[in-house]
PDB file of N, CA, C and O in Angstrom:
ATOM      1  N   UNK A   1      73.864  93.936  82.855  1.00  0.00           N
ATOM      2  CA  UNK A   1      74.394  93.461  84.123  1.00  0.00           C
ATOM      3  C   UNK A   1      74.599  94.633  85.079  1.00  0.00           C
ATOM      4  O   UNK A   1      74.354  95.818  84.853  1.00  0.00           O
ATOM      5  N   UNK A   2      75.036  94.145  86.061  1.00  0.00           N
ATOM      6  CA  UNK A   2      75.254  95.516  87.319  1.00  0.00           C
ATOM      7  C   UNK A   2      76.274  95.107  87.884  1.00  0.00           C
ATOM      8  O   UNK A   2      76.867  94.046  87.690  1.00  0.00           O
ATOM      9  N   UNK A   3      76.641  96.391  88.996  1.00  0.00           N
ATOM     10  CA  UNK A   3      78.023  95.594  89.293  1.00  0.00           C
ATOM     11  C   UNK A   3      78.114  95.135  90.555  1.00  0.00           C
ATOM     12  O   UNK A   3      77.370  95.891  91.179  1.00  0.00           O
ATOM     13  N   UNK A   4      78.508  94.465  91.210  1.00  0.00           N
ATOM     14  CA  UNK A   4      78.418  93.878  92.660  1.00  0.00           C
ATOM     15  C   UNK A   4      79.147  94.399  93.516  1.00  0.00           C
ATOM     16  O   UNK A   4      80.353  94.248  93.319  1.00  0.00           O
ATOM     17  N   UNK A   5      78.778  95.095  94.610  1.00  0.00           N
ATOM     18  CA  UNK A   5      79.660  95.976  95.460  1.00  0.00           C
ATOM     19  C   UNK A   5      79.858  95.012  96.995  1.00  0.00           C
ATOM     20  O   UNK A   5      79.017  94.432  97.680  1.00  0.00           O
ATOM     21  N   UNK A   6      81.086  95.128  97.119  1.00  0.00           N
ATOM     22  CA  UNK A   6      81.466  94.406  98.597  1.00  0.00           C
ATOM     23  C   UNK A   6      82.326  94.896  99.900  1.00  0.00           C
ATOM     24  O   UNK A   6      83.543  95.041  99.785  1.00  0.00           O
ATOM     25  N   UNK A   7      81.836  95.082 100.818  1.00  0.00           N
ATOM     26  CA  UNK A   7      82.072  95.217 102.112  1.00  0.00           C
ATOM     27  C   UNK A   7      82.081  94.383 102.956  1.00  0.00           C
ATOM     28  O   UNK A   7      81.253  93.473 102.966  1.00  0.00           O
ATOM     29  N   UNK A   8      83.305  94.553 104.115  1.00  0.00           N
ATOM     30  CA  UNK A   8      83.449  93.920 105.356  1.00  0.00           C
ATOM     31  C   UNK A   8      82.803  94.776 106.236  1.00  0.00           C
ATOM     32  O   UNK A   8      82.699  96.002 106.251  1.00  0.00           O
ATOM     33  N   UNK A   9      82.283  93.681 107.150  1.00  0.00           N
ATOM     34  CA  UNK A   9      81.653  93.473 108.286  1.00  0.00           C
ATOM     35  C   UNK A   9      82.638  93.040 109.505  1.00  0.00           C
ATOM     36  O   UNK A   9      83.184  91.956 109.711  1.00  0.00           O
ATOM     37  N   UNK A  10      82.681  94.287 110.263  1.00  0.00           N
ATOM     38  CA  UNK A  10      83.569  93.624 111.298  1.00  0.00           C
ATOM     39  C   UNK A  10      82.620  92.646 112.337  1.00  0.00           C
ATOM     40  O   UNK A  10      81.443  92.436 112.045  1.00  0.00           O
ATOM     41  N   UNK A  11      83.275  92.027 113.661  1.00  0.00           N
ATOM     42  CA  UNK A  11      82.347  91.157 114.725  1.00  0.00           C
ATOM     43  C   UNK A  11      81.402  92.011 115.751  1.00  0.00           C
ATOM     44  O   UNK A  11      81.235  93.214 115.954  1.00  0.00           O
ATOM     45  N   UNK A  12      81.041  91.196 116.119  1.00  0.00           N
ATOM     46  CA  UNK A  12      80.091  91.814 117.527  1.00  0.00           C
ATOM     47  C   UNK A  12      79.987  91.011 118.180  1.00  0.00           C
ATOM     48  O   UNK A  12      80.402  89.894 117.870  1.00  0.00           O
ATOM     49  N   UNK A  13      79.439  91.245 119.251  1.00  0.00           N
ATOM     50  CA  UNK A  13      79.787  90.216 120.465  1.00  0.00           C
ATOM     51  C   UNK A  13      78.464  88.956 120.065  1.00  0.00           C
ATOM     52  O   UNK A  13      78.188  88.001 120.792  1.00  0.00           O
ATOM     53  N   UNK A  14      77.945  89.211 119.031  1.00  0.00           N
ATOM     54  CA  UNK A  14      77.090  87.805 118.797  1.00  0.00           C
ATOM     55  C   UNK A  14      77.346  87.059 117.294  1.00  0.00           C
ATOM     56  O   UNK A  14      76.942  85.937 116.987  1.00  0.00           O
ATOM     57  N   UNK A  15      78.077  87.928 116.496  1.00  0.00           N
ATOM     58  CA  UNK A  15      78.769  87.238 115.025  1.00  0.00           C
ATOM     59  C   UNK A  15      80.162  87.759 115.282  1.00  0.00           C
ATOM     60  O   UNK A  15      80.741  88.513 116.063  1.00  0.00           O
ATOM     61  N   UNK A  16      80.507  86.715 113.877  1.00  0.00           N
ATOM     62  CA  UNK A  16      82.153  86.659 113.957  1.00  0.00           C
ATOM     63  C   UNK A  16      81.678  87.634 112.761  1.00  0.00           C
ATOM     64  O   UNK A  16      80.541  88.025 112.496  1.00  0.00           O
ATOM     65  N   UNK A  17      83.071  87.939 112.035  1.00  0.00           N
ATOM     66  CA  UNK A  17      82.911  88.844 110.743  1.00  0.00           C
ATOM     67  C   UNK A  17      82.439  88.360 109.681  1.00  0.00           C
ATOM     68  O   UNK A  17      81.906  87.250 109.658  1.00  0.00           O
ATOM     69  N   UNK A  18      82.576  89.178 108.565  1.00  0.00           N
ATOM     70  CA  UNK A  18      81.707  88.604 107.318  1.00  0.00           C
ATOM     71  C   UNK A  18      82.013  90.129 106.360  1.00  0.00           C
ATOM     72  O   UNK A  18      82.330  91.298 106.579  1.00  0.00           O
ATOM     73  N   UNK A  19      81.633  89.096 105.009  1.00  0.00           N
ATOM     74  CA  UNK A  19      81.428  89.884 104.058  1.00  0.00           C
ATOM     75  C   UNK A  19      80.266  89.848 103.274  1.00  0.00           C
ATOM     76  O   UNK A  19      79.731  88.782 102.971  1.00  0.00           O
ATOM     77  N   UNK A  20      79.715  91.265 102.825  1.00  0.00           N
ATOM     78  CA  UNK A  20      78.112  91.331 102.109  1.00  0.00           C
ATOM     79  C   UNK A  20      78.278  92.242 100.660  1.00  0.00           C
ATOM     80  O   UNK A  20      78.629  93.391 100.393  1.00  0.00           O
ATOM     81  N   UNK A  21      77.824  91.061  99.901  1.00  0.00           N
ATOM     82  CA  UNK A  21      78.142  91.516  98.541  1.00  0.00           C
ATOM     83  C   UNK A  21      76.266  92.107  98.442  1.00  0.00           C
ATOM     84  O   UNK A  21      75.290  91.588  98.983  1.00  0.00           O
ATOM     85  N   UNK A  22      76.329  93.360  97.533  1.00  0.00           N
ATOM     86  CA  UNK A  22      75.097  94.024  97.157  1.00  0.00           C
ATOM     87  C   UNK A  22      74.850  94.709  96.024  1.00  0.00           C
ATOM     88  O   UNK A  22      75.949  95.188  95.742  1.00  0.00           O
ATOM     89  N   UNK A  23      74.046  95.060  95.169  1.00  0.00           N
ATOM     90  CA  UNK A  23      74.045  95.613  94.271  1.00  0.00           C
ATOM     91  C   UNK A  23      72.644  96.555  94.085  1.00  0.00           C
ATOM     92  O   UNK A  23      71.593  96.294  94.669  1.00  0.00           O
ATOM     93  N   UNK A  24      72.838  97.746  93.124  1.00  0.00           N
ATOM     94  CA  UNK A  24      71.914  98.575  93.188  1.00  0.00           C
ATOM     95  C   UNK A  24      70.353  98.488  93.086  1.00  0.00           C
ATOM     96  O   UNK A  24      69.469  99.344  93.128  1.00  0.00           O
ATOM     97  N   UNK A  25      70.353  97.211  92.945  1.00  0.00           N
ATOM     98  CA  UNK A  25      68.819  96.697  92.273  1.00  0.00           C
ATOM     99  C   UNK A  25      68.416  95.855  93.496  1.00  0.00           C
ATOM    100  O   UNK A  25      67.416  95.154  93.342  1.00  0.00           O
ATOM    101  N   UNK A  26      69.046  95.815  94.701  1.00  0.00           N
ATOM    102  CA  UNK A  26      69.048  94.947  95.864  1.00  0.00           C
ATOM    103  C   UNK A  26      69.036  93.614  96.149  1.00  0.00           C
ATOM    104  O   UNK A  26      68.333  93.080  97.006  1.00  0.00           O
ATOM    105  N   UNK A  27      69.806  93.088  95.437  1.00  0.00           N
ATOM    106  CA  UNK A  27      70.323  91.732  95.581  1.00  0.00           C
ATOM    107  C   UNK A  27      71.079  91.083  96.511  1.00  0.00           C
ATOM    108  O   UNK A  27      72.145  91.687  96.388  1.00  0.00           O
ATOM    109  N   UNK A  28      71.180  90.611  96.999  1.00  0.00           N
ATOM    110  CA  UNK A  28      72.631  90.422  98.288  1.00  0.00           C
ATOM    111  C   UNK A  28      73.045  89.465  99.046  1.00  0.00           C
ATOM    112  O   UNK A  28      72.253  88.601  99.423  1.00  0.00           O
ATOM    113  N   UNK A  29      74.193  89.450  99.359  1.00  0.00           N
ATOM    114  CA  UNK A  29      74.290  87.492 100.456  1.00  0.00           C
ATOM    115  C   UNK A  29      75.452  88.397 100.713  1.00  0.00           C
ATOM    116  O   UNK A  29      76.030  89.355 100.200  1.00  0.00           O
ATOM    117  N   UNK A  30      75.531  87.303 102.192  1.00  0.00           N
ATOM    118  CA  UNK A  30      76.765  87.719 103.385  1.00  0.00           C
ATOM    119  C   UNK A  30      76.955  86.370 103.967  1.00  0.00           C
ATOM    120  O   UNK A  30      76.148  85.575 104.448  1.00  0.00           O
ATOM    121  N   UNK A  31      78.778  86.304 103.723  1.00  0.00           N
ATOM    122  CA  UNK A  31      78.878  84.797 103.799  1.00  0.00           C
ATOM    123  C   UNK A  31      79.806  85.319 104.657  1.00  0.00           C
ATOM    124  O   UNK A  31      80.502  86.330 104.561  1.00  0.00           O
ATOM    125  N   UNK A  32      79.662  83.969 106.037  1.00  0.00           N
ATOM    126  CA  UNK A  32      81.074  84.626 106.984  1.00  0.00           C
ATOM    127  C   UNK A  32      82.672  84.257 106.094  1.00  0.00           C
ATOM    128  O   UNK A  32      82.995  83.535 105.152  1.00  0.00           O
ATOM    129  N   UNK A  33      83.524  85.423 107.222  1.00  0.00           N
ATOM    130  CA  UNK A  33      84.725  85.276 106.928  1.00  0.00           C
ATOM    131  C   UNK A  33      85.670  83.912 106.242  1.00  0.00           C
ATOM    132  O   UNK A  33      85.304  82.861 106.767  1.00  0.00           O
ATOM    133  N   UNK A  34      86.262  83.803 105.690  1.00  0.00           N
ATOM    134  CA  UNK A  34      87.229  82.618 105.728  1.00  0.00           C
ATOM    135  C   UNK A  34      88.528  82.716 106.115  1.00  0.00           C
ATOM    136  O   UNK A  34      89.276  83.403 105.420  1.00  0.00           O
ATOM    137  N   UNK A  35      89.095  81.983 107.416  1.00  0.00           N
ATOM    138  CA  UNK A  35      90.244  82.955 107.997  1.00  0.00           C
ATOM    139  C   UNK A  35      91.566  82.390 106.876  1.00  0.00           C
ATOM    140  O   UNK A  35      92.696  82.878 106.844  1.00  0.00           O
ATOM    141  N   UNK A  36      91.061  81.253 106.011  1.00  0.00           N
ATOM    142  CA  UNK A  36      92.517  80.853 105.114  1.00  0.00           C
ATOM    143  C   UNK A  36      92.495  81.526 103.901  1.00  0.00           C
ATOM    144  O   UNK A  36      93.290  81.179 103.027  1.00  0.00           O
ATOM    145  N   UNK A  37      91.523  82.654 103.657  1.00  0.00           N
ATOM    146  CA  UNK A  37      91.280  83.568 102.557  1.00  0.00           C
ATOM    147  C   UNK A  37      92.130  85.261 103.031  1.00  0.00           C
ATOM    148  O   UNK A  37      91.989  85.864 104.095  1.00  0.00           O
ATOM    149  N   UNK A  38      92.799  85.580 102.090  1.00  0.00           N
ATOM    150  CA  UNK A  38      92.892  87.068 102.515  1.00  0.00           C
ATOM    151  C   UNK A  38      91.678  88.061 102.106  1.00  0.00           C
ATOM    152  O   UNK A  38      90.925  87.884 101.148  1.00  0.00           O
ATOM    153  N   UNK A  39      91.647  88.865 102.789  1.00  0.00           N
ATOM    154  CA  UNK A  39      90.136  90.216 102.350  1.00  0.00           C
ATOM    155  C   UNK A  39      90.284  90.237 100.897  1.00  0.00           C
ATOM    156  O   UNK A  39      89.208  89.988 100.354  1.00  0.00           O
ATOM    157  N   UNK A  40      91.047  90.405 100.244  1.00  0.00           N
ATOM    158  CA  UNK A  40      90.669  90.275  98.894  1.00  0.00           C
ATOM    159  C   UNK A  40      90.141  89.084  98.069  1.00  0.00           C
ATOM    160  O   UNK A  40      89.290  89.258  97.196  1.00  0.00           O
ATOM    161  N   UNK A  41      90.589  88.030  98.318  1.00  0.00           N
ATOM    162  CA  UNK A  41      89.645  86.857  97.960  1.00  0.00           C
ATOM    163  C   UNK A  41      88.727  86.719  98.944  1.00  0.00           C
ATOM    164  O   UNK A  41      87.871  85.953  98.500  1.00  0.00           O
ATOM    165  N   UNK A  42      88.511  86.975  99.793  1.00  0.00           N
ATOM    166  CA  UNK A  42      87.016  86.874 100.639  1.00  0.00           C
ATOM    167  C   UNK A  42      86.013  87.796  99.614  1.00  0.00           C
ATOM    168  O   UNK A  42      85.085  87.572  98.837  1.00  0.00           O
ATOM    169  N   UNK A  43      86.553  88.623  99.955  1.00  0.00           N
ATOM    170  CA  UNK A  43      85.321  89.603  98.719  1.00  0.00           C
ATOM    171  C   UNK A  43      85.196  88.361  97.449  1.00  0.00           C
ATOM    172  O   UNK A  43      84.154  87.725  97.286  1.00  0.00           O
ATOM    173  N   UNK A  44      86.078  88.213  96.850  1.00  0.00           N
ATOM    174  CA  UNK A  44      86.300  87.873  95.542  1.00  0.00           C
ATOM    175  C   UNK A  44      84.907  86.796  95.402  1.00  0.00           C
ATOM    176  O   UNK A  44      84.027  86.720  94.545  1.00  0.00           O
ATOM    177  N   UNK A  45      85.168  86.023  96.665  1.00  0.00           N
ATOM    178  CA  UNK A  45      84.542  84.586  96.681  1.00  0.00           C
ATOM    179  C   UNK A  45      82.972  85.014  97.126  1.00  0.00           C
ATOM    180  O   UNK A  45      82.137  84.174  96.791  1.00  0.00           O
ATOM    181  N   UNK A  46      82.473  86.144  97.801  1.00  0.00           N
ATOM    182  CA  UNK A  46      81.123  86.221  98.040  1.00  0.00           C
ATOM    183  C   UNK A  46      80.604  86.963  96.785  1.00  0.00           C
ATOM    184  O   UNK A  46      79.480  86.789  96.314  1.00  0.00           O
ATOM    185  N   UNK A  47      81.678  87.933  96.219  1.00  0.00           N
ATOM    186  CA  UNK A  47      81.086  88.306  95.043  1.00  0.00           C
ATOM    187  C   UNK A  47      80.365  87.090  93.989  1.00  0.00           C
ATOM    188  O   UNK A  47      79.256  87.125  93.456  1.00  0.00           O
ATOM    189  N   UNK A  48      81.273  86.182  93.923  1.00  0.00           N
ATOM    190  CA  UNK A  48      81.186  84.951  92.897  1.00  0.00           C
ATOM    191  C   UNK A  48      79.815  84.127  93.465  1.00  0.00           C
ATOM    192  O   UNK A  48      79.116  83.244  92.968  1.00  0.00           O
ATOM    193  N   UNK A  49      79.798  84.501  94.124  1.00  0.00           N
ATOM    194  CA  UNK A  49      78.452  83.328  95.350  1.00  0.00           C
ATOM    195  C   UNK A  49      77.311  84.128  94.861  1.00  0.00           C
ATOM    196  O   UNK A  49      76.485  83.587  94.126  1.00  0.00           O
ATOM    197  N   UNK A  50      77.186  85.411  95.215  1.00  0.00           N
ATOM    198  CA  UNK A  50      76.142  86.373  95.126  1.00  0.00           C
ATOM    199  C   UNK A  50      75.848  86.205  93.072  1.00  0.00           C
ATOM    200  O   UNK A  50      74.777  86.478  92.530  1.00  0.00           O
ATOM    201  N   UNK A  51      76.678  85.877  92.586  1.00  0.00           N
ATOM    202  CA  UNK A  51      76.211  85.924  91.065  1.00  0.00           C
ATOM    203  C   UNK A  51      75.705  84.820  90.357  1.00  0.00           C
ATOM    204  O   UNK A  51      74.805  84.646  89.536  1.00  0.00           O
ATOM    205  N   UNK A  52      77.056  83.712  91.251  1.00  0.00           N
ATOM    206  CA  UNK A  52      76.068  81.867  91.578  1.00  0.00           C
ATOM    207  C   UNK A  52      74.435  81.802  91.549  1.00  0.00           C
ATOM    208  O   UNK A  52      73.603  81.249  90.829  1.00  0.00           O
ATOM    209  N   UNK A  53      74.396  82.750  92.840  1.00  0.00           N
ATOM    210  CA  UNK A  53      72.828  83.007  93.446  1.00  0.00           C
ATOM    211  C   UNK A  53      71.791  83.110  92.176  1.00  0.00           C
ATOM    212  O   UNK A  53      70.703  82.569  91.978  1.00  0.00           O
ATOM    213  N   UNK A  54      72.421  83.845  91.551  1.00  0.00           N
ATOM    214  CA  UNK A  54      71.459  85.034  91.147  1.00  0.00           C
ATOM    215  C   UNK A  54      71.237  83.974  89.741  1.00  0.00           C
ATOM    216  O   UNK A  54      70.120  83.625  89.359  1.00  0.00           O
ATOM    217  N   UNK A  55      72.327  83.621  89.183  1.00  0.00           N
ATOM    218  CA  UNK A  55      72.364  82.898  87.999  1.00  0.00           C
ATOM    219  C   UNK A  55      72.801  83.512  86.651  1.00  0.00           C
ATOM    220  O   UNK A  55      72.655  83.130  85.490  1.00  0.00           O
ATOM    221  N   UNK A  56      73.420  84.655  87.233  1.00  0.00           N
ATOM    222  CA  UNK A  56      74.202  85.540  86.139  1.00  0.00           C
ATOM    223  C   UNK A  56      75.405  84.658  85.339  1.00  0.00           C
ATOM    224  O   UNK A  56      76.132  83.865  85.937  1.00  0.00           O
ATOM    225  N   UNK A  57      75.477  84.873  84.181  1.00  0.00           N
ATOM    226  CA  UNK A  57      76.570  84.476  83.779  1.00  0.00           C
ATOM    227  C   UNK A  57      77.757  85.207  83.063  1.00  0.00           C
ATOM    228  O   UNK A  57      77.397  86.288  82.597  1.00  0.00           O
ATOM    229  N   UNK A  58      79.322  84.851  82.814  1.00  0.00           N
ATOM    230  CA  UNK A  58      79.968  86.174  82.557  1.00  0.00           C
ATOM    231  C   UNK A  58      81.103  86.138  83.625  1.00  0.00           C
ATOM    232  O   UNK A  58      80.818  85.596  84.693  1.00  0.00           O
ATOM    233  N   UNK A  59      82.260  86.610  83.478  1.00  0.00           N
ATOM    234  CA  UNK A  59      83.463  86.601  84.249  1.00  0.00           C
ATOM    235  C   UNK A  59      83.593  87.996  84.517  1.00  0.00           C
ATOM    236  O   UNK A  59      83.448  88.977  83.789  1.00  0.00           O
ATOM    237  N   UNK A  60      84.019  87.823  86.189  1.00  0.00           N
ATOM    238  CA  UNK A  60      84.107  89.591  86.875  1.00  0.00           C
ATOM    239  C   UNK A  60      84.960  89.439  87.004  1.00  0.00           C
ATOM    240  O   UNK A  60      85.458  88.313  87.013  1.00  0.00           O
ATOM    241  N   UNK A  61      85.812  90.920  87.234  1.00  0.00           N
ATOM    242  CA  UNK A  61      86.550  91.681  87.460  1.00  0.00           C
ATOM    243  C   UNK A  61      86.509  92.219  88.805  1.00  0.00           C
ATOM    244  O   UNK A  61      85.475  92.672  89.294  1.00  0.00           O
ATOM    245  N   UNK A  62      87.385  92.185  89.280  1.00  0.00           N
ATOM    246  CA  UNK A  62      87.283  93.821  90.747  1.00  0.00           C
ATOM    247  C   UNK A  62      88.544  94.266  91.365  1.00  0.00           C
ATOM    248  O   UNK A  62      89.664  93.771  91.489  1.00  0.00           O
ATOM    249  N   UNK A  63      88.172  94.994  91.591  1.00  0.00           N
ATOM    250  CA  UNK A  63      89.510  96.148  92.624  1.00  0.00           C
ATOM    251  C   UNK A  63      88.763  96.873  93.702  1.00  0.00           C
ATOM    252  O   UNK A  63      87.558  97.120  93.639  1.00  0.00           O
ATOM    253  N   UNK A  64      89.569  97.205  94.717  1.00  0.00           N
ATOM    254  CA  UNK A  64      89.252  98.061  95.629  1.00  0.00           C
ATOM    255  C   UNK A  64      88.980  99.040  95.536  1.00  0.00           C
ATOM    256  O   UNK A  64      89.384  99.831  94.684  1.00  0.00           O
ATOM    257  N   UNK A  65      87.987  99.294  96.663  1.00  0.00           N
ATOM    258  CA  UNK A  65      87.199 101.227  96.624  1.00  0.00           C
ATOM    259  C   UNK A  65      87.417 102.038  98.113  1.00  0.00           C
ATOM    260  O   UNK A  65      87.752 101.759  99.264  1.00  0.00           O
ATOM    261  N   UNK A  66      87.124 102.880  97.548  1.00  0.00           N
ATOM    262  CA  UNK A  66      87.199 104.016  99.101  1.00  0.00           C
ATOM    263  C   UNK A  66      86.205 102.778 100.071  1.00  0.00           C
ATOM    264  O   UNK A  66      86.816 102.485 101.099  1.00  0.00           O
ATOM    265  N   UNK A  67      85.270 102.265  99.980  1.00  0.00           N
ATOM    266  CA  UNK A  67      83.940 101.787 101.162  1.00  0.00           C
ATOM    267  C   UNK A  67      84.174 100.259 100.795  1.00  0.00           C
ATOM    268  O   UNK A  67      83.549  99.344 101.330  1.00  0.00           O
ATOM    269  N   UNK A  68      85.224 100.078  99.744  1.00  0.00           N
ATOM    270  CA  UNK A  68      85.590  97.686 100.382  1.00  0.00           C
ATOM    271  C   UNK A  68      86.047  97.640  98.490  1.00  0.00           C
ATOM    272  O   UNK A  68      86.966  98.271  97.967  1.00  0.00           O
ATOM    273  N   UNK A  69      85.150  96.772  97.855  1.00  0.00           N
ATOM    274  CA  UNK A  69      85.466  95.992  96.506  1.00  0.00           C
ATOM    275  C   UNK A  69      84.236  96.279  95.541  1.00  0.00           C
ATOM    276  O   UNK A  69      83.032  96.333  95.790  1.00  0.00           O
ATOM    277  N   UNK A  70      84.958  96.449  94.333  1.00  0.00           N
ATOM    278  CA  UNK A  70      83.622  96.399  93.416  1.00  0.00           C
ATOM    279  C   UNK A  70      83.878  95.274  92.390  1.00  0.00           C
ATOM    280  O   UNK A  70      85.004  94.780  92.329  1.00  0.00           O
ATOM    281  N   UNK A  71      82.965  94.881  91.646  1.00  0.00           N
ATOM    282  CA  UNK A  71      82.679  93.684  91.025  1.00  0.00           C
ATOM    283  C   UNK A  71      82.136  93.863  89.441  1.00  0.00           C
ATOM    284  O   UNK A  71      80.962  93.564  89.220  1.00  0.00           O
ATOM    285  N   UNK A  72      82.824  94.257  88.543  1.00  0.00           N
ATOM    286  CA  UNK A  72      82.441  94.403  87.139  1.00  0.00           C
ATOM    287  C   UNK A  72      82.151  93.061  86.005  1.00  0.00           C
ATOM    288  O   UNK A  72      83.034  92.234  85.774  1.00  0.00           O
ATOM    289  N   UNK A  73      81.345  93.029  85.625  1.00  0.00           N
ATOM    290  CA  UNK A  73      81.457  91.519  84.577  1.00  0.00           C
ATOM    291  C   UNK A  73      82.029  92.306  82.811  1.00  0.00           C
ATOM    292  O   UNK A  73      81.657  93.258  82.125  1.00  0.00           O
ATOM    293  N   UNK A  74      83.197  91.126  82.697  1.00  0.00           N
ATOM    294  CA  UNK A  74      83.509  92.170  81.761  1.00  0.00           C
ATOM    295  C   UNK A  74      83.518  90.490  80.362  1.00  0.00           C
ATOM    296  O   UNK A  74      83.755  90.680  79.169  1.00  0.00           O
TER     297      UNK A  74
END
């Protein structure tokens, strides 16, 4: 497995924000914000989407990093 790394995306004057889960092998999805989520379950929940995607199976883990969230399957 690998681990899923996540960052916020702040707005611009043509998107609202968002978060983009990615991993070293280049996998990735960016699902907008959810404003009834705090940043830590926002990550939490695109991480979980991005592994949905993929069809990984296995329960992650994560904590915060210097550059957003990382995503371990443990």
């Amino acid at each position: 497995m690998v681990a899923i790394e996540v960052k916020y995306i702040g707005p611009t004057n043509y998107r609202g924000s968002r978060y983009k889960a990615y991993t070293c092998n280049g996998q990735k999805l960016t699902l907008p914000n959810n404003d009834a989520l705090d940043p830590e379950d926002n990550a939490e929940a695109v991480a979980h989407a991005l592994k949905d995607k993929m069809g990984w199976k296995g329960e992650l883990r994560g904590g915060g990093t210097v550059k957003g969230w990382a995503f371990v399957f443990v």
